[in-house]
C-alpha positions in Angstrom: 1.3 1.1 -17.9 4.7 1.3 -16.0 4.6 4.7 -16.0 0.8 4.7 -15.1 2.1 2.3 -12.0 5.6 4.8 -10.8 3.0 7.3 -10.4 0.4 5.8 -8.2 3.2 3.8 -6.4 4.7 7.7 -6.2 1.3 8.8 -4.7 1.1 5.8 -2.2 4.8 6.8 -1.0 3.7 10.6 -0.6 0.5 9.7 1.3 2.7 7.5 3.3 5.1 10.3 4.6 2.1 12.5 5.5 0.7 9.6 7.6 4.5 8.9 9.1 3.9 10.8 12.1 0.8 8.8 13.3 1.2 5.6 11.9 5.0 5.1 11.3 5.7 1.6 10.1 2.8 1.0 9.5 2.0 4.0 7.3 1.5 2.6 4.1 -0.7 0.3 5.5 -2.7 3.3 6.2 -2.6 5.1 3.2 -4.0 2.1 1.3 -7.2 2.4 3.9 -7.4 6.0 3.0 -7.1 5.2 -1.0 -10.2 2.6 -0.1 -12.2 5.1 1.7 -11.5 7.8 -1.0 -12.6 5.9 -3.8 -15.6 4.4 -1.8 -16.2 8.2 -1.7 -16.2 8.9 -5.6 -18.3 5.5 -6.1 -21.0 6.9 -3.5 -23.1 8.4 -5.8 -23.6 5.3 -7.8 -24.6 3.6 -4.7 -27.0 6.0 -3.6 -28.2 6.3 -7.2 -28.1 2.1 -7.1 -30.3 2.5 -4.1 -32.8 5.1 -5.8 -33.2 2.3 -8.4 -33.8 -0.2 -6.4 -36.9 1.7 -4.7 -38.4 2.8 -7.9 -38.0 -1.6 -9.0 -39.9 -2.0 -5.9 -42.7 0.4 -7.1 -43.5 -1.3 -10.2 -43.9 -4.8 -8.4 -47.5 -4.4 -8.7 -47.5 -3.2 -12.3 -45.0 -6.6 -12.9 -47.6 -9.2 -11.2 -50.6 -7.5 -13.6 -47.8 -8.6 -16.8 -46.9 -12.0 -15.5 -51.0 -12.5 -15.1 -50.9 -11.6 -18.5 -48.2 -12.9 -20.0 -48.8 -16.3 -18.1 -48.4 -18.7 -20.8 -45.7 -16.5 -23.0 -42.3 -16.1 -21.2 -40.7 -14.6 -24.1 -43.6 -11.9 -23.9 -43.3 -11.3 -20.1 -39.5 -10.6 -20.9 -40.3 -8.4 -23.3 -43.1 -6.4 -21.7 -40.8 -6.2 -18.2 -38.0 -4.8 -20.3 -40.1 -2.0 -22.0 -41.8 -1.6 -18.3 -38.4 -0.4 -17.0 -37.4 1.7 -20.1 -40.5 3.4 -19.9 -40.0 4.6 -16.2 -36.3 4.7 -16.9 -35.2 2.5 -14.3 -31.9 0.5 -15.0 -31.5 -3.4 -13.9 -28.3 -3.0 -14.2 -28.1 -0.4 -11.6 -26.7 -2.2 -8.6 -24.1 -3.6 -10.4 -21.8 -0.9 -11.4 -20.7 0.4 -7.7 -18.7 -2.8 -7.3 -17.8 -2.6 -11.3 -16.3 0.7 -10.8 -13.9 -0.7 -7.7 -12.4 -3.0 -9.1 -9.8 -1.0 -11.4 -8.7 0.9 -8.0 -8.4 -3.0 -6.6 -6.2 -4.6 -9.1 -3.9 -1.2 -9.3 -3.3 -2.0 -5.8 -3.1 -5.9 -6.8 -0.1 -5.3 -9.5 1.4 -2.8 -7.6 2.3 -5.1 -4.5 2.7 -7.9 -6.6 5.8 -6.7 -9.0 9.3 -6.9 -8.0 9.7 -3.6 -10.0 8.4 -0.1 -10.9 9.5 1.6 -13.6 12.7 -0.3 -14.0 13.2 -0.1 -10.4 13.1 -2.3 -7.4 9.4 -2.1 -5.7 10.6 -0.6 -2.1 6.3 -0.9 -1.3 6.9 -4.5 -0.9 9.3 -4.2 2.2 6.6 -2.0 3.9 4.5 -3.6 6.5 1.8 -3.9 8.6 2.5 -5.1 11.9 5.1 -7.9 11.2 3.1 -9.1 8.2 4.9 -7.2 4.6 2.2 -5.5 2.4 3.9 -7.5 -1.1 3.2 -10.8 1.2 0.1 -13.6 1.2 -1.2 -15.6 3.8 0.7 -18.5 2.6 3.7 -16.4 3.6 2.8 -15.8 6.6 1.9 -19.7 7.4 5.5 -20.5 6.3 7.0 -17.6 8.8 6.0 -18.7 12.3 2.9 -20.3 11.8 -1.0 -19.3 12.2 -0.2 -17.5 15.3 3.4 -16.0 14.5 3.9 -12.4 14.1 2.7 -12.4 10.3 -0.2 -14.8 11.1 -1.3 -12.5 13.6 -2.5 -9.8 11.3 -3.8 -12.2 8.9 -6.0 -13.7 12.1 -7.0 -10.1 12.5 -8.4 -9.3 9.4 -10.1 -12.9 9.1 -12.2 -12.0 12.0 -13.1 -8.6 10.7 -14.3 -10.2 6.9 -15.8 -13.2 9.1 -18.0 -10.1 11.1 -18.9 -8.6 8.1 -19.2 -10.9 5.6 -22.2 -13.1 8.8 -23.9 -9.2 9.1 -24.3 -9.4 5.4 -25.8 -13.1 5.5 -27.7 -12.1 7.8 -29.4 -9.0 6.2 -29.7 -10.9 3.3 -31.6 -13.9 4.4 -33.6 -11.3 5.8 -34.4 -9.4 2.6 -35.0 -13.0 0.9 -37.8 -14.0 3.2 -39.2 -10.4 3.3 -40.1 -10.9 -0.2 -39.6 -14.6 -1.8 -39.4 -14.9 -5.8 -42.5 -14.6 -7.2 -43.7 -18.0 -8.1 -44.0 -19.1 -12.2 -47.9 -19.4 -12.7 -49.2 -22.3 -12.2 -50.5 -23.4 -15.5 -47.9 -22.0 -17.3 -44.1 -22.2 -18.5 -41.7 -20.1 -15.9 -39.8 -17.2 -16.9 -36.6 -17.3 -18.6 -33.9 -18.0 -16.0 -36.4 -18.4 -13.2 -34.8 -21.3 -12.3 -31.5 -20.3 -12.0 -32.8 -17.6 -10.0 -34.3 -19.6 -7.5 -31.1 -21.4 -7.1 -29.2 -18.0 -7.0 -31.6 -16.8 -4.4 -30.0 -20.2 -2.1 -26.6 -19.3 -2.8 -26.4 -15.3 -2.8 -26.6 -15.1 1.2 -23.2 -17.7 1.1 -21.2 -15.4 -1.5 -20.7 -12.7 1.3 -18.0 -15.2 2.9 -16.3 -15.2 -0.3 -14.3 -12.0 0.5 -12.7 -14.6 3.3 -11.1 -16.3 0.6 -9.8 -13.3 -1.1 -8.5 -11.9 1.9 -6.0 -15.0 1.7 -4.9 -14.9 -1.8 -3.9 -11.6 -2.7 -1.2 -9.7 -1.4 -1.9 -8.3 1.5 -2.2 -4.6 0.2 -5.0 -5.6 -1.9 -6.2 -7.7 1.4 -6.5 -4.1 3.1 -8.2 -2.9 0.2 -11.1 -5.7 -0.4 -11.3 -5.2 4.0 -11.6 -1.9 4.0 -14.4 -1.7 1.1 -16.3 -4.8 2.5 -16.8 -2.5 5.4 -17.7 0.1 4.6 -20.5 -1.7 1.8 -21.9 -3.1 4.2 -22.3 0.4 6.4 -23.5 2.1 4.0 -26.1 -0.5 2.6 -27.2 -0.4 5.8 -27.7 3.3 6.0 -29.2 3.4 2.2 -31.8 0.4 2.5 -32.9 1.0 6.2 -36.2 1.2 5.2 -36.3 -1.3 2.2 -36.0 -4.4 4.5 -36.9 -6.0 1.0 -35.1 -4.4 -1.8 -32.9 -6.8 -2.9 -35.5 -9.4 -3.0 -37.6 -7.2 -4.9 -34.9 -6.3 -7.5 -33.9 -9.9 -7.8 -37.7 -11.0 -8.3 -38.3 -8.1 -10.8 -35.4 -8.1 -13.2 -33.0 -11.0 -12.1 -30.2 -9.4 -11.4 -28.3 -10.4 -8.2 -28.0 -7.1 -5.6 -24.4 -6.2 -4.7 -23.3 -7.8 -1.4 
């Protein structure tokens, strides 16, 4: 694993020096945007191919009504018929999940890297590298404890508050949208609900609220990995925008179908 660790903290440092020119002190800071955007970049195609799934869910919402009139009074058979449903047209539930399961190696490289002392027997020179005044190895409780909210170092944190704050209200927003595009479908009425049909409902109330969870994360982890979960949180919710512009419902629709929670 150390080894594993010299060699991306190598690959960060050579990144750096080609960034030097434009960025200078701030150069790291940079490269670990461009890390972010390059591996948003390899996990594209699992968000396109996220989104793909997501259409063909909404397809068979028909086909799923006709089972739940059937299976009205047997949850266990609903379950059952809705998982051999999406087998049969190959569609995976599990589909939007693994765009954010593939990040999160890259994020807690990035997490370790800026949060050891020392590399490969040797002192971490990342962790003096900065951004503005604020140093990459750093947290926000650093920064409170070094002039204060509005010092130099709380500056930057302030900075990328307001930029998760922006998009983590554009995602609440697009979400309450999809969620009263297309509500749950209801349990019928003289029958048991589904399994887990009420945690969903509940899940549906609290899903729009989890976007501002990246807030919090933002001012825990060292600020490289700050940069990182920035960075991606952007760009998500860019590209979701692009991928479901004309599924104003989709996320509803997977959530209703298989209850599995869309990716924020």
């Amino acid at each position: 694993m150390s080894t594993f660790m010299s060699v991306f903290a190598s690959l960060v440092e050579h990144i750096a020096d080609l960034l030097d020119p434009l960025f200078h002190a701030s150069a790291t800071a940079a490269a670990i945007v461009l890390f972010t955007a390059f591996v948003r970049l390899l996990v594209h195609p699992l968000s396109r191919a996220s989104a793909r799934g997501q259409r063909q869910r909404a397809k068979l919402q028909p086909r799923i009504a006709e089972l739940r009139k059937k299976h009205k009074k047997s949850p266990e058979k609903l379950q059952k018929a809705i998982m051999e449903l999406h087998k049969e047209e190959k569609v995976s539930p599990l589909s939007g999940c693994l765009p954010s399961l593939f990040q999160l190696p890259a994020f807690f490289l990035l997490y370790h890297l800026f949060s050891n002392g020392s590399i490969g027997g040797e002192p971490n020179a990342l962790l003096g590298h900065t951004l503005g005044a604020a140093p990459l190895g750093g947290r926000f409780k650093d920064a409170l404890a070094d002039g204060g909210l509005f010092g130099a170092q709380g500056v930057v944190y302030l900075v990328l508050f307001a930029i998760v704050a922006t998009v983590a209200s554009f995602n609440y927003a697009r979400t309450k949208r999809q969620m009263a595009a297309q509500p749950m479908l209801p349990a019928a009425a003289d029958g048991p609900q589904a399994p887990g049909a009420g945690a969903m409902a509940s899940m549906t109330k609290i899903m729009p609220l989890m976007s501002f969870m990246t807030v919090f994360t933002v001012g825990f982890v060292p600020l490289a990995a700050a940069l990182y979960v920035v960075t991606s949180t952007t760009w998500s919710a860019v590209e979701r925008a692009v991928l479901y512009r004309d599924m104003p419902s989709a996320a509803a629709l997977a959530t209703a179908a298989v209850g599995v929670p869309p990716a924020l």
